[in-house]
C-alpha positions in Angstrom: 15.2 -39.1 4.8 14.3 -35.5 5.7 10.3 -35.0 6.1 8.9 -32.2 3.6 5.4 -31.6 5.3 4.2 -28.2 6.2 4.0 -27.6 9.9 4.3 -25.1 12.8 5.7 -25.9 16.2 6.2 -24.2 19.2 9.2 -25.0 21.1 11.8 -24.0 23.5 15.1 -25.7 24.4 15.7 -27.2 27.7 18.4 -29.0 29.8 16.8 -32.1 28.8 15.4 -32.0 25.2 13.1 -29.6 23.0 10.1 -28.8 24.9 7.9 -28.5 22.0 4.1 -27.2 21.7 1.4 -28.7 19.2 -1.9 -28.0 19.0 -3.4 -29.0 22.7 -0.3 -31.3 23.4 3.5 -30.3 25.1 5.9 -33.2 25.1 9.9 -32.8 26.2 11.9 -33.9 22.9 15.0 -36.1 23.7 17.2 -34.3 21.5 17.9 -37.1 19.0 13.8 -37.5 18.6 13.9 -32.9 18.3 16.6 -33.5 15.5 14.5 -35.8 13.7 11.3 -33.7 14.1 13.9 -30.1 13.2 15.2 -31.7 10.1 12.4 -30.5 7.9 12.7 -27.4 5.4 8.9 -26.6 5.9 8.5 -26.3 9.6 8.3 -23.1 11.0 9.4 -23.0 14.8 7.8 -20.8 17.4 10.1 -19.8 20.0 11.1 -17.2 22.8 14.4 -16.0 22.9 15.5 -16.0 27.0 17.8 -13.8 29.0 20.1 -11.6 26.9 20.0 -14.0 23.8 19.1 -12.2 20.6 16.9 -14.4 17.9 19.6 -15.3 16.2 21.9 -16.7 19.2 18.6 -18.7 20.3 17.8 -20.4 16.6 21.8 -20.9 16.8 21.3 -22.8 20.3 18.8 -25.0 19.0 20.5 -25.8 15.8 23.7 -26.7 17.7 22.2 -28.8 20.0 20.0 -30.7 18.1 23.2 -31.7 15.7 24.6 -32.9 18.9 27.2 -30.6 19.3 28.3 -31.8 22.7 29.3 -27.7 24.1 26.0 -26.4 23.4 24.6 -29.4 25.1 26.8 -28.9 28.3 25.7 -25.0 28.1 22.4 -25.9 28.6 22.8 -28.5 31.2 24.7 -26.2 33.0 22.4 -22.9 32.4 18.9 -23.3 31.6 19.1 -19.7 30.2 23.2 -19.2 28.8 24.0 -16.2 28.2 24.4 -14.5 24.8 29.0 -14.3 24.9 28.5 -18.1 25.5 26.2 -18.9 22.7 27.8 -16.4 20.0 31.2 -19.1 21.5 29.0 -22.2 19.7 30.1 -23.7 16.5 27.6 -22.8 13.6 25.8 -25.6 12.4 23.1 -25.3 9.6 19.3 -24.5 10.2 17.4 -27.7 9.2 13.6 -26.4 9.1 12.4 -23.3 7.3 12.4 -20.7 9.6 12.5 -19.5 12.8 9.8 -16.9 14.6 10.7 -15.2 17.7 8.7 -14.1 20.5 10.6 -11.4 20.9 10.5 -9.7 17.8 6.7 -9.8 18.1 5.8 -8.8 21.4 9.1 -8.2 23.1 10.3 -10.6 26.1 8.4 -13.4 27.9 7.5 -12.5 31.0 6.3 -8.8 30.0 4.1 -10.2 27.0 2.8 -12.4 29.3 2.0 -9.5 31.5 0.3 -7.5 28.8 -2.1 -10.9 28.1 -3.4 -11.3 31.5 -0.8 -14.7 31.4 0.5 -16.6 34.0 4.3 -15.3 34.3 6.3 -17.6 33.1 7.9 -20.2 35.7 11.4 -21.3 34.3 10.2 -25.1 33.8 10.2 -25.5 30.0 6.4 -27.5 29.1 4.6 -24.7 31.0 6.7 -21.6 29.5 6.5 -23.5 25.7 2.4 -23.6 26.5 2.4 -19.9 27.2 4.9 -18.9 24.1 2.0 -20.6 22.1 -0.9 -18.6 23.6 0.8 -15.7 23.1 1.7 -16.5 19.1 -1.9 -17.6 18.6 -2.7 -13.6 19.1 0.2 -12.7 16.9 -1.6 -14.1 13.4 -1.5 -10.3 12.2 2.2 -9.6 12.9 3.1 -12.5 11.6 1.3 -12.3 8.1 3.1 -8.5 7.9 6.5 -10.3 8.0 5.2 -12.8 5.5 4.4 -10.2 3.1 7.4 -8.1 3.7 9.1 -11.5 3.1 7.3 -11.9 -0.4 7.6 -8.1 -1.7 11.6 -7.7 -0.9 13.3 -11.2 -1.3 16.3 -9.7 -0.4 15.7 -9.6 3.3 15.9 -13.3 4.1 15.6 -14.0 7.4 16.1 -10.7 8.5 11.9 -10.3 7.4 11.1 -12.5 10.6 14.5 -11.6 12.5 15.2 -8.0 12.5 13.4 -5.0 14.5 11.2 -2.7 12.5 14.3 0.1 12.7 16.3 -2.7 10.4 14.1 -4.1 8.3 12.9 -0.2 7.1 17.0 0.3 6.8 17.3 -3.2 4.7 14.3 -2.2 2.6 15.6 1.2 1.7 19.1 0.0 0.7 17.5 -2.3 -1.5 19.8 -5.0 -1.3 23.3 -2.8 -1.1 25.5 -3.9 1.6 25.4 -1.8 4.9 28.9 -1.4 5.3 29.4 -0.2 1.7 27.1 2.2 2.7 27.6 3.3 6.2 30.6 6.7 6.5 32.2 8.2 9.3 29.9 11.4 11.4 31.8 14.2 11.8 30.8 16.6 14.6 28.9 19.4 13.3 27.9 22.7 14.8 25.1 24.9 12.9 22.7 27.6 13.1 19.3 26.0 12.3 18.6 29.0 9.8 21.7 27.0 7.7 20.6 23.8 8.4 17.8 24.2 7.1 18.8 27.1 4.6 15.7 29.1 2.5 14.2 30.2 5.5 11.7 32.7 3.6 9.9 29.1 2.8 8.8 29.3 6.4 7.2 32.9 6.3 4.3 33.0 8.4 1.2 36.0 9.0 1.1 36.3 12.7 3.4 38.4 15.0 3.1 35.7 17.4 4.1 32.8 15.1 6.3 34.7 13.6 8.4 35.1 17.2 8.6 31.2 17.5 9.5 30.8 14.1 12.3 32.7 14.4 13.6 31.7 17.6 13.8 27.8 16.2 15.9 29.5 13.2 18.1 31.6 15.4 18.8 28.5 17.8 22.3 26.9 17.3 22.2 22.7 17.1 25.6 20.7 17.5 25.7 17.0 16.9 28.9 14.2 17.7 30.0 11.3 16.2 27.9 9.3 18.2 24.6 11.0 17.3 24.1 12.9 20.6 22.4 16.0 19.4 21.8 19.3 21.3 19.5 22.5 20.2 20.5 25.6 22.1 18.1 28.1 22.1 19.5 32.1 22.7 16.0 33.1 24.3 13.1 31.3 25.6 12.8 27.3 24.9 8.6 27.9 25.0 6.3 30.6 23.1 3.5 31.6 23.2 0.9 31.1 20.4 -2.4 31.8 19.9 -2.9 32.0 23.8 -1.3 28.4 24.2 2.2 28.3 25.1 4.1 25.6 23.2 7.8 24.5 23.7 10.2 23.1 21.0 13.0 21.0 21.7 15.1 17.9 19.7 12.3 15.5 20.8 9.6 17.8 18.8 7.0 20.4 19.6 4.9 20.2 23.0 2.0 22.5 24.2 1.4 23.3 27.8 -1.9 21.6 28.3 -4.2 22.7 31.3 -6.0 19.8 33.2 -10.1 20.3 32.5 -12.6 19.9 30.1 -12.4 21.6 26.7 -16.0 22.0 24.8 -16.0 21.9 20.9 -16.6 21.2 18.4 -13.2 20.2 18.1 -11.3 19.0 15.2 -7.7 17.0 15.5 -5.5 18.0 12.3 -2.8 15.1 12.4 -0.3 14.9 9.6 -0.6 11.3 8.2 3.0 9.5 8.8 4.7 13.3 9.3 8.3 12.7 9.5 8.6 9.9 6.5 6.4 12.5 4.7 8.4 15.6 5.5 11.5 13.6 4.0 9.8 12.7 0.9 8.3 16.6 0.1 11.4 18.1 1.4 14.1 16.0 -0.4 15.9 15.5 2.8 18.6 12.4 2.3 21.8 11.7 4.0 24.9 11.7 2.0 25.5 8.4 2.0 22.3 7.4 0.3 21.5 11.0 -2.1 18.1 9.0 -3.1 16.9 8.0 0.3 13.9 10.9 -0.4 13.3 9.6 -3.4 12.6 6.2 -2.1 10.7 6.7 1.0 8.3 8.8 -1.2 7.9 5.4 -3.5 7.1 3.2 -0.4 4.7 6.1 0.7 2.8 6.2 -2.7 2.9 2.2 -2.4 1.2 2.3 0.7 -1.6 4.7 -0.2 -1.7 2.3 -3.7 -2.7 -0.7 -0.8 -4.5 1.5 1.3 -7.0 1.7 -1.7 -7.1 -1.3 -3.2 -8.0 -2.4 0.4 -5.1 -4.6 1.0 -4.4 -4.0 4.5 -1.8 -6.6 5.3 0.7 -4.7 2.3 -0.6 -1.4 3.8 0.7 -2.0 7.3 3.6 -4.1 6.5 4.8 -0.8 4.7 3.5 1.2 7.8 5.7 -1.0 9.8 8.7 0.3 7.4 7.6 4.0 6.5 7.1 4.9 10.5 10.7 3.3 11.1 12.9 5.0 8.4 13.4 8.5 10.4 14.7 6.7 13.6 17.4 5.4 11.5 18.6 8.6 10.6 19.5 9.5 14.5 20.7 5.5 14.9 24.2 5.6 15.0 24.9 1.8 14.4 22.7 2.2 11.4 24.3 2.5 8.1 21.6 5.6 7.2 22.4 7.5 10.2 23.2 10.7 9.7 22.6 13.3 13.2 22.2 16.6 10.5 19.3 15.0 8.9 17.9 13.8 11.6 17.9 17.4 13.0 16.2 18.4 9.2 13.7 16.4 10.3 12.6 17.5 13.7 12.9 21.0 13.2 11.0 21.0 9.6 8.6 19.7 11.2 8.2 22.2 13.8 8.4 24.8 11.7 5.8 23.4 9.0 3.3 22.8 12.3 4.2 26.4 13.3 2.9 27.3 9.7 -0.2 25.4 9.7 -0.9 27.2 13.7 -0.5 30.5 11.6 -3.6 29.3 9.0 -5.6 28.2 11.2 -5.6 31.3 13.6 -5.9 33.7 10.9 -9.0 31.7 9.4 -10.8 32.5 13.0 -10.1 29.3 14.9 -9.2 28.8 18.3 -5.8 26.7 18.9 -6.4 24.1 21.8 -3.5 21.9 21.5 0.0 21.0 19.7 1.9 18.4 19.4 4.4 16.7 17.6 2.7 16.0 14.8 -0.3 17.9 15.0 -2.9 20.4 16.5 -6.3 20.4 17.8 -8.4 23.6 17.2 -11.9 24.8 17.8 -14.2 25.9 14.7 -13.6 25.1 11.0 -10.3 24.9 10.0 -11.0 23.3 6.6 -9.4 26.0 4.0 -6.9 26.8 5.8 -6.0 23.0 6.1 -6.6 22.5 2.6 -4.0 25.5 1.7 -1.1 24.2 4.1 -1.7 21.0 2.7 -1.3 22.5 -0.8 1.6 24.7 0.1 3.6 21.7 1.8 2.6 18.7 -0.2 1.9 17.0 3.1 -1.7 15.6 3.6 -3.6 16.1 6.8 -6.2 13.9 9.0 -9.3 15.2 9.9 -11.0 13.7 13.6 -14.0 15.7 15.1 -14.7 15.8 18.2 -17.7 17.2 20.3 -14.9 17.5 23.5 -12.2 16.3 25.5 -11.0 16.3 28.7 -7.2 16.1 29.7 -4.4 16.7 32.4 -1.7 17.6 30.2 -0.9 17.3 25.9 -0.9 13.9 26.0 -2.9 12.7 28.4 -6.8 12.8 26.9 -9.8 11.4 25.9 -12.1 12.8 23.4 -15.3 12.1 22.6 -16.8 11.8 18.7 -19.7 13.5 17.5 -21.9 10.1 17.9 -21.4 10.5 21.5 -18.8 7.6 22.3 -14.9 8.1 22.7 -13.0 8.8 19.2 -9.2 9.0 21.5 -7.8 7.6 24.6 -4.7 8.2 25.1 -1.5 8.1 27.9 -3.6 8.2 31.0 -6.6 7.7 29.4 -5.4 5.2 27.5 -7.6 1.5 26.6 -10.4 3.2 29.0 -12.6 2.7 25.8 -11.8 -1.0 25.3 -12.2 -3.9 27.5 -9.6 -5.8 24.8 -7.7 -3.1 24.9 -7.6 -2.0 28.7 -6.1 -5.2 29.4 -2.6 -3.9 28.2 -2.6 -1.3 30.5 -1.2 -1.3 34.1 -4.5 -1.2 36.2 -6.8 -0.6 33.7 -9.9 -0.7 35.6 -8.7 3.1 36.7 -8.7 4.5 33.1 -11.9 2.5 32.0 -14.0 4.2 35.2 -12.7 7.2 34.2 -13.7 7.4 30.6 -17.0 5.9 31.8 -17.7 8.6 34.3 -16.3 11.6 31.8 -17.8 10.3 28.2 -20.7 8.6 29.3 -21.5 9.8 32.5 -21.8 6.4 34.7 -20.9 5.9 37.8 -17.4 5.4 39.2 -18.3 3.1 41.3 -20.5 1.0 39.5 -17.6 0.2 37.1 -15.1 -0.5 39.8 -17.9 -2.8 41.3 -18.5 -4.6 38.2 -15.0 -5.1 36.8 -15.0 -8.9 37.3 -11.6 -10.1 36.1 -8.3 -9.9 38.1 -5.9 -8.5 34.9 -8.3 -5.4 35.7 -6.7 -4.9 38.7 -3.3 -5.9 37.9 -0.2 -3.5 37.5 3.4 -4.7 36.2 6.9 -3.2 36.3 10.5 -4.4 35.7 11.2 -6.7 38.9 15.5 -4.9 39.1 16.1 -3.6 42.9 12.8 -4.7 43.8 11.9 -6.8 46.9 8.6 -7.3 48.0 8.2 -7.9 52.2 11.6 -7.5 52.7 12.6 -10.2 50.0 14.4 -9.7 46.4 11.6 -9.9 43.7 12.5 -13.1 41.3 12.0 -12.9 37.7 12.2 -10.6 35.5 9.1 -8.6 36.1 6.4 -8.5 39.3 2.9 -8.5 38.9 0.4 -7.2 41.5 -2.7 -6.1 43.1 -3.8 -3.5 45.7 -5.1 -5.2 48.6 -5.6 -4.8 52.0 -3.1 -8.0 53.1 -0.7 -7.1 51.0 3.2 -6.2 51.9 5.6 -3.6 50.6 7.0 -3.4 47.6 10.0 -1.2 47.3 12.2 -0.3 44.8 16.1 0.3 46.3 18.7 1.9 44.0 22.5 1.2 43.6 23.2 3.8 45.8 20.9 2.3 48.6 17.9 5.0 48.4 14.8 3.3 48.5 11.2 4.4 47.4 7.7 2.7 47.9 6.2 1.3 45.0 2.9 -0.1 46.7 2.5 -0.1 50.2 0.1 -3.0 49.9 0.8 -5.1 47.4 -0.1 -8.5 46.5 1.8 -10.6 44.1 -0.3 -12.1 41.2 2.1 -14.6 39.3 -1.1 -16.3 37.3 -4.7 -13.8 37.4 -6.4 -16.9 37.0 -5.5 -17.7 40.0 -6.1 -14.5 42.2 -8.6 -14.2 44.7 -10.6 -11.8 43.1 -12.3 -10.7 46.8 -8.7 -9.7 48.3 -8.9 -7.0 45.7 -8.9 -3.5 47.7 -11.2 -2.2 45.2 -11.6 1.2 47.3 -8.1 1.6 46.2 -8.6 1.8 42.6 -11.8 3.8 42.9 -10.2 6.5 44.7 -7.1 6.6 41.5 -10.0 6.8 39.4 -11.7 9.7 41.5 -8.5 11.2 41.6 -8.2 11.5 38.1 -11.6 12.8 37.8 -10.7 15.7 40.3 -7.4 16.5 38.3 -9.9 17.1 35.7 -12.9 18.5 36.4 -11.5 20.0 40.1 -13.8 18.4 42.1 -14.1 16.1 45.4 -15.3 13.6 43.2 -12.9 10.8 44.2 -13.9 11.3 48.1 -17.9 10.9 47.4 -17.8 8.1 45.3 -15.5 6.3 48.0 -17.6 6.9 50.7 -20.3 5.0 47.9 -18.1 1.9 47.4 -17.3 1.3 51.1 -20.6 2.1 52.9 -21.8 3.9 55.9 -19.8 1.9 57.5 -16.6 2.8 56.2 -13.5 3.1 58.2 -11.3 6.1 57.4 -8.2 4.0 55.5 -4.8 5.5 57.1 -3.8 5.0 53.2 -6.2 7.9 52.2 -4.8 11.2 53.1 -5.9 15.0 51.1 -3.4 15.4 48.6 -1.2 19.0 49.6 -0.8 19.9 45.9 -1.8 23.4 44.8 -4.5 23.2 42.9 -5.7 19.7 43.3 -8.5 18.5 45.4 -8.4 14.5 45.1 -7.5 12.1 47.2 -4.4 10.1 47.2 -2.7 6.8 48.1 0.0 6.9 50.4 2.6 4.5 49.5 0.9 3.1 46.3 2.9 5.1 43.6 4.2 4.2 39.9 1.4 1.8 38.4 4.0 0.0 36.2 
């Protein structure tokens, strides 16, 4: 008789049984025992889809085998990780627990989220990997209750609510329960001047002669889309203006200012447009044809948002973030059944024109633009009516984030620091240098958390570098294809490593048998816990910190603070040689190149 207890199991299937995962304890499942401990609508099973195996094909793997379907039981004797033809081959047999959660869906495949944890990579023996699947799903307790109240407020979504990508569940939410193939229609090419894509172009009027010349140039461009959504933007003059002393450039992927490396003094404020595209859809009515209300309804799950936002229900608030930040990707999707290339199009190019028009306010009210992005700007001095005005004329609503400065090497590579003194934005580059948590996902992170200390709060690089005391600090990861590392192929999916001063190559060879270093002294970390922590070349990461600094502030700042770290007695490295790029005075790594 089928057991009706709640329960939540990790597991993943194996050659041999279901390696399974509860509480402290991993046991290998004959399969006739799994069965037994499957057949039970309230357990939820943890698991990690492997190889090219979707969600679905793995929760079909398991189900087959533990009915003792005797081909999916010779699959996986054969092939610890089938591939997806040969599973989708599988007779169906019926799901016997409640649902299925996978890995994937949540933090993408194995061996990266591992990598982004500071995990041991996973081995390919099934008790160690089902141990690490449920480290990594004891972190996920926030994701997990977003699906389970996406799950409760649309019933319709089944097991797509645990199952799908964000880009399907906000297309299954929006259709409302209508079938995607009665919705989906054939694309037909299209080829447009944007001024009749968009049509009433006086709604973009703008003061500025400036302005005015970008504006125009967006309208005069021609775009063309195909059946498969490839879109192009042609422009008849220049793809880059200049505005307000900034030159900015405009393109399908958005609007993009031409950032100067240095430090920028304030005060600052950042104008970002809260959820911009799902906005601009809802206040410009823009809809595909196959779905005339699709405006309609992204504004209802906008206003539902804000609804939760101040009631303080945060879980409903970013389950429908999840959704509302999804819904314009579909547009440009062309297996989706919203996808439509000319609205797409609507969208990007709205948007530019609507930031071009906010630029315009905020020059004419005295400020000084600094930076522009996709969907926002950052301007010195008080922009606050002429905010207030665009935000009135667009029905789009703005966020406000002071800052006392920043310092960058390009648009979006920054950090900025608040008007209490600490860092309000870290970003590309920059990026987790505020956060020990936070850092950890980076590749290398120590680099970017010297930094910010040394720019926002003016301590030593050094001293951080020195004091960093965990290996994940150190570590950076990449995608292990074409890799070999001392002459020898890379195994596994991804490779995890270290600068130090015993380590070997690691090159990256192409199909056409060109071959690049990736570190010229690398050593592979499979588990950080395990690292020697001393073989760390910490001079290494010092002078990448210090070499950021310089691309910043333009000084020989990464040279002093190595001579700090490594003593009088220092050895000049034959890996540290003067960078010959105009402009730059750093100091680089021969050989050590892309950090992940």
């Amino acid at each position: 008789m089928p057991r009706t207890t709640e329960a939540l199991v990790t597991a993943l299937p194996a050659a041999g049984g279901l390696a399974v995962q509860a509480g402290t304890q991993a046991r290998l499942l004959p399969w006739p025992l799994a069965a037994q401990l499957l057949d039970d609508p309230g357990l939820v099973l943890q698991t990690a889809s492997a190889g090219d195996c979707s969600p679905w094909d793995t929760e079909r793997l398991i189900a087959a085998c533990a009915a003792g379907d005797g081909a999916a039981l010779r699959l996986l004797a054969a092939c610890p990780q089938p591939p997806r033809r040969a599973v989708q081959e599988l007779a169906r047999h019926p799901r016997r627990w409640r649902r299925t959660l996978d890995l994937e869906v949540f933090a993408g495949d194995l061996a990266a989220a591992c990598c982004r944890a500071g995990l041991a990579l996973p081995v390919g023996e099934a008790l160690a990997d089902v141990a690490l699947v449920a480290r990594l799903f004891a972190g996920l307790g926030g994701q997990v209750a977003v699906r389970d109240r996406l799950a409760a407020a649309y019933p319709h979504l089944g097991d797509a609510a645990w199952s799908a990508t964000t880009g399907q569940l906000a297309e299954r939410i929006v259709l409302d329960g209508a079938r995607r193939e009665d919705v989906r229609r054939a694309i037909a090419p299209g080829d447009l001047l944007v001024a009749e894509l968009l049509g009433e172009a006086a709604r973009f009027r703008v003061r500025r002669a400036d302005v005015q010349a970008a504006a125009d140039a967006i309208l005069g461009c021609r775009v063309r889309w195909d059946a498969e959504g490839r879109l192009e933007l042609e422009y008849p003059q220049a793809w880059s203006w200049a505005v307000g002393g900034v030159t900015v450039g405009f393109g399908v992927g958005g609007m993009h200012s031409s950032d100067p490396a240095g430090l920028v003094e304030g005060p600052l404020v950042d104008l970002d447009v809260a959820s911009y595209y799902p906005s601009l859809i809802a206040a410009d009515g823009i809809a595909p044809p196959q779905l005339a209300d699709f405006a309609l309804r992204t504004r209802a799950l906008l206003r539902r948002r804000l609804e939760a936002k101040r009631a303080g229900d945060g879980v409903t608030a970013s389950a429908l973030k999840y959704v509302i930040n999804s819904l314009y990707g579909q547009l440009g999707n062309s297996r989706s059944a919203l996808f439509s290339p000319a609205d797409a199009l609507r969208v990007v190019l709205t948007g530019q024109l609507r930031l071009l028009q906010l630029i315009d306010g905020v020059l004419e009210a005295g400020c000084a633009l600094i930076s522009a992005n996709t969907d926002g700007i950052i301007v010195r001095g008080d922009p606050a009516a002429a905010a207030a005005a665009w935000e009135s004329a667009t029905g789009l609503a703005l966020e406000r984030t002071p800052y006392r400065r920043l310092w960058r090497t390009s648009v979006n590579d920054y950090v900025a620091q608040g008007p209490d003194g600490g860092v309000a934005k870290a970003k590309g580059r920059f990026g987790g240098g505020d956060e020990d948590g936070s850092a950890r996902r980076a590749a290398a992170p120590i680099i970017a958390r010297a930094v910010v200390d040394r720019l926002v709060h003016g301590r030593d690089l050094a001293a951080t570098v020195a004091r960093a005391d965990a290996v994940a600090d150190f570590t950076c990861w990449r995608r292990a294809r074409g890799l070999q590392w001392d002459g020898a192929p890379v195994p596994g999916p991804v490779v995890r490593w270290v600068v130090a001063a015993r380590g070997r190559p690691l090159v990256q060879s192409t199909a056409s048998r060109e071959t690049s270093t990736v570190a010229a002294h690398a050593l592979l970390v499979p588990d950080p816990a395990l690292a020697e922590l001393a073989a760390i070349d910490r001079a290494w990461y010092l002078q990448e910190a210090g070499r950021l600094v310089d691309q910043v502030e333009g000084t020989t700042q990464g040279a002093r603070q190595l001579s700090l770290l490594e003593g009088p007695e220092a050895r000049p490295g034959p890996r540290c040689a003067r960078s010959g790029a105009a402009g730059r005075r750093g100091w680089s790594a021969g050989g050590a190149g892309s950090r992940g």
